[in-house]
N, C-alpha and C positions, 0 to 999 in steps of 0.2 A: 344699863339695866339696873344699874345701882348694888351692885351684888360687890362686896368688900374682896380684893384678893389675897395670898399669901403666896409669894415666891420661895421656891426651895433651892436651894443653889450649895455648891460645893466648892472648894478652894480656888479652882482656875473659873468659879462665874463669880466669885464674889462684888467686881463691878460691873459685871454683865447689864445690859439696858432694862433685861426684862427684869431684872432686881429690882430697879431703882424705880421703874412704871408702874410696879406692885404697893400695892398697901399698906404691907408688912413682909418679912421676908424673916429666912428662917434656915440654920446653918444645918447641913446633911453630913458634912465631913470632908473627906481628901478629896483630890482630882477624880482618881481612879473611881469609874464608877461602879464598880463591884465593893467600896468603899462611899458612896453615898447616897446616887440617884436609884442602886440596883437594890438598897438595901431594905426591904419594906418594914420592917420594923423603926428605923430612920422616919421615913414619912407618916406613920401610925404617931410617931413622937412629936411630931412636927404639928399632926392635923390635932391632936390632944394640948399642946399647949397653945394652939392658937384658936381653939374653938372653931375649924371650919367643920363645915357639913357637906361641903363637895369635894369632888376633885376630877379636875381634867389631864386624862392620862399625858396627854402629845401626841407624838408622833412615835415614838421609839421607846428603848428602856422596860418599863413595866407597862407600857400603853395593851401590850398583848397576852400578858400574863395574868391565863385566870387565877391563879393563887392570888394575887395580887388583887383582882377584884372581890376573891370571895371572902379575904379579911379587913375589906372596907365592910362589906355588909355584915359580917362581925359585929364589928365594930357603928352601926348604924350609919354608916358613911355613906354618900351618893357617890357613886361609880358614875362619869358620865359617859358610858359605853353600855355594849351590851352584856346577858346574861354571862355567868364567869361557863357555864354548860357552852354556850354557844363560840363564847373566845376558845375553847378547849379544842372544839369540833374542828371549828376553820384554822386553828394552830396545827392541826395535824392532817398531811398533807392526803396520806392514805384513807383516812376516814371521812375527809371533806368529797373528795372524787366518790366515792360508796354514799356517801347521805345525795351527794349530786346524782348520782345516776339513778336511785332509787326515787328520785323527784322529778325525774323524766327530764335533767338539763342535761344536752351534749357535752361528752368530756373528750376529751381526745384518747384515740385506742392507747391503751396501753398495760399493765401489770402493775398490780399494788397488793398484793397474796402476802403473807405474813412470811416464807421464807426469804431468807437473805442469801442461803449460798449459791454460791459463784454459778454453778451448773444447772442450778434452776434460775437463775438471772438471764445468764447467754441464753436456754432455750427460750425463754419467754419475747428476749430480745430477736431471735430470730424470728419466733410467730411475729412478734408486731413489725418486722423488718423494717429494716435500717433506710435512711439515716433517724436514728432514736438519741430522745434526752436521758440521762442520769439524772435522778433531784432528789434530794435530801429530803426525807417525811419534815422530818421539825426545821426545815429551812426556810429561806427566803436572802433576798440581796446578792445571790448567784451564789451562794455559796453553796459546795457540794453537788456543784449544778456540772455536769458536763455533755458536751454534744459529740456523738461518733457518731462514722459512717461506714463502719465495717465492722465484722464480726473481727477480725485481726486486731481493731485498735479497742475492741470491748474491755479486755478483764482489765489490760493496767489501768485502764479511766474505772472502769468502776471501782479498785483498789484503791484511785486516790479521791473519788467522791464521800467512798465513803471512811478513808481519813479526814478528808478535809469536813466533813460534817459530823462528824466525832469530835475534830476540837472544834470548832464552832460553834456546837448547840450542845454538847453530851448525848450527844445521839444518832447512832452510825447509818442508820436504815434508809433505803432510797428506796426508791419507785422510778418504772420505765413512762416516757411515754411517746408515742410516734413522731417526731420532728416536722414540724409545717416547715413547709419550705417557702421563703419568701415574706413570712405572716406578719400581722399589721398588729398589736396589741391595744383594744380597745376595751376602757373601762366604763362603769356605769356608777353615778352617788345614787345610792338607795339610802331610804329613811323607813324607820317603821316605828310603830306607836304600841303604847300598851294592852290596846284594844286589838293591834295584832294586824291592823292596816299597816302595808307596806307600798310606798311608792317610790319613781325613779324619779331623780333630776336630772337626766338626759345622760349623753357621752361624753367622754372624754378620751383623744389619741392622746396614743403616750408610746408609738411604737420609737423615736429619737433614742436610743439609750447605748449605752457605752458600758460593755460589762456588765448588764442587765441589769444597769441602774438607769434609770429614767434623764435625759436630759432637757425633752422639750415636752410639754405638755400644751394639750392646746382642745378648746370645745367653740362649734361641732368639728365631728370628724371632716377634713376635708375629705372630697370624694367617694362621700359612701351616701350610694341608694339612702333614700329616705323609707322606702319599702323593707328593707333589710336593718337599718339603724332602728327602727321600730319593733324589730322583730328580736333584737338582742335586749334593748330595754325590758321587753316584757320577759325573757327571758329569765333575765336579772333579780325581776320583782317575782317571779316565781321561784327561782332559788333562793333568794332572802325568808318567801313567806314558808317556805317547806322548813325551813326551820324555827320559825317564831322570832324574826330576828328585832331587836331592838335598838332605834338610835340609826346611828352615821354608818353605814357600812358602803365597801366598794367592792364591787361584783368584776373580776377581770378574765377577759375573755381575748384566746388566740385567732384571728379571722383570716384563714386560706386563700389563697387569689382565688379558689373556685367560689369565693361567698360560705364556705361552710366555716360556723364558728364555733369553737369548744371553752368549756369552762377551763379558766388555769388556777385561780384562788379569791379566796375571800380576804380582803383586811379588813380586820374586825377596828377601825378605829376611823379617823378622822383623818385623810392624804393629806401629803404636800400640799400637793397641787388642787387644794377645795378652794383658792382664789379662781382659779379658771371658771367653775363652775358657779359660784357666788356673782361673778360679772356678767354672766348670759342670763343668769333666774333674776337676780335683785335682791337672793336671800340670804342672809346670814347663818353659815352652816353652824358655827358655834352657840349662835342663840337656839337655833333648832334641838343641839344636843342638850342645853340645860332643859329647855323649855319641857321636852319629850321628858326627861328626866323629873320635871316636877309632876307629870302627868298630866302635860297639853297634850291635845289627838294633832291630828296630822290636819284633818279640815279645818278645825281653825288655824292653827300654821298659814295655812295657804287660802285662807279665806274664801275656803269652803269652791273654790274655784280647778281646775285643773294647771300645775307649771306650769310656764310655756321659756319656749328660751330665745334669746333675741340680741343680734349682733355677733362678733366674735372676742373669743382672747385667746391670748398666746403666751405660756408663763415659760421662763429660763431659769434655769438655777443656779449663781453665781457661786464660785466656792475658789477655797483657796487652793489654787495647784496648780502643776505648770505644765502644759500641753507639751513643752518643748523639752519635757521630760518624764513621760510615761506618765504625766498625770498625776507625779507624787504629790502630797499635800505640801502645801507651803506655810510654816508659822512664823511668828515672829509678831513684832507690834505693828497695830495699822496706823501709821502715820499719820495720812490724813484719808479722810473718807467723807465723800461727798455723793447723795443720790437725788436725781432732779423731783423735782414737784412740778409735774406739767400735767396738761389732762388728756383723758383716758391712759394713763400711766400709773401702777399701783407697784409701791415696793414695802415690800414686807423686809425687813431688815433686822439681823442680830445682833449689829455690831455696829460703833460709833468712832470718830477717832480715839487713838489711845487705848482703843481694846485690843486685846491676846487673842491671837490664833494660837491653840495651844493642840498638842498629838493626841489629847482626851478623846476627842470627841470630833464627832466630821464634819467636815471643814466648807460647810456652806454657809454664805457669809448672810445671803439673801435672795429672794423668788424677788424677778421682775417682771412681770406683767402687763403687756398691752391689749389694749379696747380700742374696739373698732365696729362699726356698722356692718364692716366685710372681713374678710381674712385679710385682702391688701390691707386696709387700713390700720388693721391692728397688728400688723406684720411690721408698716413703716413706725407708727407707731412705737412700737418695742424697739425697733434698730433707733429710733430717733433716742428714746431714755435712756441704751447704752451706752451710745453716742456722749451722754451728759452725766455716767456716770463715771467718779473718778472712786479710786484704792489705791492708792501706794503703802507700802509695807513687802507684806506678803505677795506671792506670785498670784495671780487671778487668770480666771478661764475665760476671762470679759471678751477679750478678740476671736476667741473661740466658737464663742456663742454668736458675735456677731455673723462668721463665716457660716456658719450652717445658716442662720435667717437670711442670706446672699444666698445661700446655694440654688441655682437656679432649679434645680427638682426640688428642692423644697418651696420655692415661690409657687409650682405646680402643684404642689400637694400628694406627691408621691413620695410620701412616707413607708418603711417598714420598717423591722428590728435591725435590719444589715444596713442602714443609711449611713453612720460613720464608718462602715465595712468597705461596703460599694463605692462610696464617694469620696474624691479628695477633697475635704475642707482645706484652705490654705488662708492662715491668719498671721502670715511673717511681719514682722515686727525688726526694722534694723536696730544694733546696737546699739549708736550714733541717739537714736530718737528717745531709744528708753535712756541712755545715761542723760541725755538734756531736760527729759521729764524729770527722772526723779531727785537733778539737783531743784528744778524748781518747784517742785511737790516737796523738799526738803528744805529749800527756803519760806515756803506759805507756811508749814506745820508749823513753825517757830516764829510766826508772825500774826499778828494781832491784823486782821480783816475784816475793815468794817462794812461793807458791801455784802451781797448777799453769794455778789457771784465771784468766783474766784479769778475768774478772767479779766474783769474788770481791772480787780485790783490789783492782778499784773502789768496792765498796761500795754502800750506798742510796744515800750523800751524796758518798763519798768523795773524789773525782775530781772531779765536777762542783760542789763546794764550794771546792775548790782553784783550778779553771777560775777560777769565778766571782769 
């Protein structure tokens, strides 16, 4: 697009990739990011001595903090997000379900009344009867989030939801809501324009998740009515337009085995996972956010035509941590790192050899991504670039990933939020194989390769003759 960038980075990204891909780049301060990336005076410093005129929030950090957006406009700065009113709205969980209901979108039964104590919590919890969630108003990422099934296991969960979202956010306040049983979680990219048209770019499941964090995402939804996935989209773009929303936003909705679906939140920014959705339209969601942002409409965007979406994809999110151990993160240097370049295969990647996993910040290395014509094909697809993706250093959830795309209900397409719950993923891995890899993964990293592929340059004998 020809638009100059500035990367802002902090002590543990100081050689980070997306530094050195940048333009210009520009020092925030320590690791901690309450010391660099959280600090919005830091990046007012940052955008003033480098003369830019945008900024694109990301994904986390300040991506959600209207403060944050209303002293770029201060400051004459381009926010490439929406109004800092509208981030405030959908930041708060109690206000967002009230502006929803009052816009005629389904939310799920439940209590969001301004008291907090205990004994108006349980009654409320008993009208909406159990099994009910606990969730944190200023939450998200499961935090302060808890699921009971009885009036007996209510007060201590809700004592620790709302410790746990007290230190989390500085702010203790939950809300109930009725617990689907079974539910599918399915989102919608919505865009809107300054003239106040708002459209959908279809769906995306994302019900795979582990701690109510996202593991597989994938568009379209395998087996959902075409009748009904049309009926949530529009949904969607009626909730966006009830508020004047502008820019990228994603509408997420809880969907009941009875087909009934309720609103759960708004993210007022640009997802992970906007590669799934980029490979079924053709569009580029980050040209969409500057463009809107310069004040392009939406029908030129789309060339005055209606989306359509065509094929599939299937994104996984590769991170460092070790399944064979509760999932902790795993840091340390990445040795060697290698991702394939094959086609319909897209990897989005953070990190190169000789990068730091460091405790900063979470520990997702890279979105991998397969396209396909069908769901099989971008299912094999994806298992084939895992297949050809290498990491040694850090511990990776690579095998992890591969078993659920094996899992035989998942080649069905009988996804829900309990899929790593209900199902045994099994990605064992003998000792014997990881010690034989990563002396030879510790031989390549300290060798000079001139082949493109690593395997080559090992050889029948090559490498493990050397080993031995």
């Amino acid at each position: 697009m020809g638009i100059e960038t500035v990367a802002v980075y902090s002590d543990a990204d100081k050689d980070a990739p997306f530094v050195k891909a940048a333009d210009f780049s520009f020092y925030l301060g320590e690791s901690e990011p309450s010391k660099s990336y959280l600090v919005i005076s830091n990046i007012l410093k940052a955008i003033s001595e480098t003369g830019a005129d945008a900024v694109h929030p990301g994904y986390g950090f300040l991506s959600e903090k209207a403060e944050f957006a209303r002293e770029l406009s201060k400051a004459g700065i381009s926010f490439l997000g929406p109004k800092p009113e509208t981030v405030d709205l959908m930041g708060d969980k109690i206000r967002s379900r009230a502006a929803m209901e009052k816009a005629g979108v389904p939310v799920v039964p439940g209590y969001e009344g301004e008291s907090q104590e205990h004994s108006v919590l349980l009654k409320e919890a008993e009208r909406i009867g159990f099994p009910i969630m606990i969730k944190a108003s200023a939450g998200g990422g499961g935090k302060g989030m808890k699921r009971v099934f009885s009036k007996e296991e209510f007060l201590p969960a809700l004592e620790s939801a709302q410790r746990e979202a007290g230190n989390a956010f500085g702010d203790s306040r939950v809300f109930l809501e009725k617990y689907i049983i079974n539910p599918r979680h399915i989102e919608v990219q919505v865009f809107g324009d300054s003239s106040g048209k708002v459209i959908h770019l279809f769906e995306r499941e994302c019900s795979i998740q582990r701690r109510h964090q996202k593991v597989v995402e994938e568009s379209p939804a395998p087996n959902l009515p075409s009748e009904l996935k049309q009926k949530i989209c529009e949904v969607a773009v009626k909730a966006a337009s009830s508020i004047g929303y502008l820019g990228a936003g994603t509408v997420e909705f809880i969907l009941g085995e009875d087909g009934a679906f309720y609103f759960l939140e708004m993210n007022t920014r640009l997802q992970v996972e906007h590669p799934v959705t980029e490979s079924v339209t053709g569009f580029d969601l980050v040209e969409w956010q500057i463009r809107i942002a310069e004040g392009v409409g939406i029908e030129k965007l789309t060339g005055g035509k209606s989306p359509s979406q065509s094929g599939h994809a299937i994104e996984v999110r590769l991170y460092a941590e070790d399944p064979e151990n509760e999932f902790l993160p795993s840091i340390g240097k990445i040795e060697l790192a290698k991702f394939p370049e094959i086609q319909n295969l897209r990897v989005d990647s953070g990190v190169v050899t000789g990068s730091e996993v460091s405790l900063y910040y979470d520990p997702m290395l890279a979105k991998v991504i397969g396209i396909g014509k069908t769901r099989e094909e971008a299912r094999k697809n994806l298992i084939a670039g895992l297949e050809e993706t290498i990491v040694f250093g850090p511990i990776t959830n690579l095998n992890y990933l591969k078993a659920i795309l094996e899992h035989s209900e998942f080649v069905k397409g009988n996804t829900d939020t309990h899929f790593l719950e209900k199902h045994k993923v099994v990605w064992e891995e003998s000792g014997e194989e990881k010690e034989a890899v990563l002396m030879s993964a510790s031989f390549l990293a300290n060798r000079t390769v001139k082949t493109s592929s690593v395997w080559d340059a090992v050889g029948p004998n090559g490498v493990w003759g050397e080993i031995s």
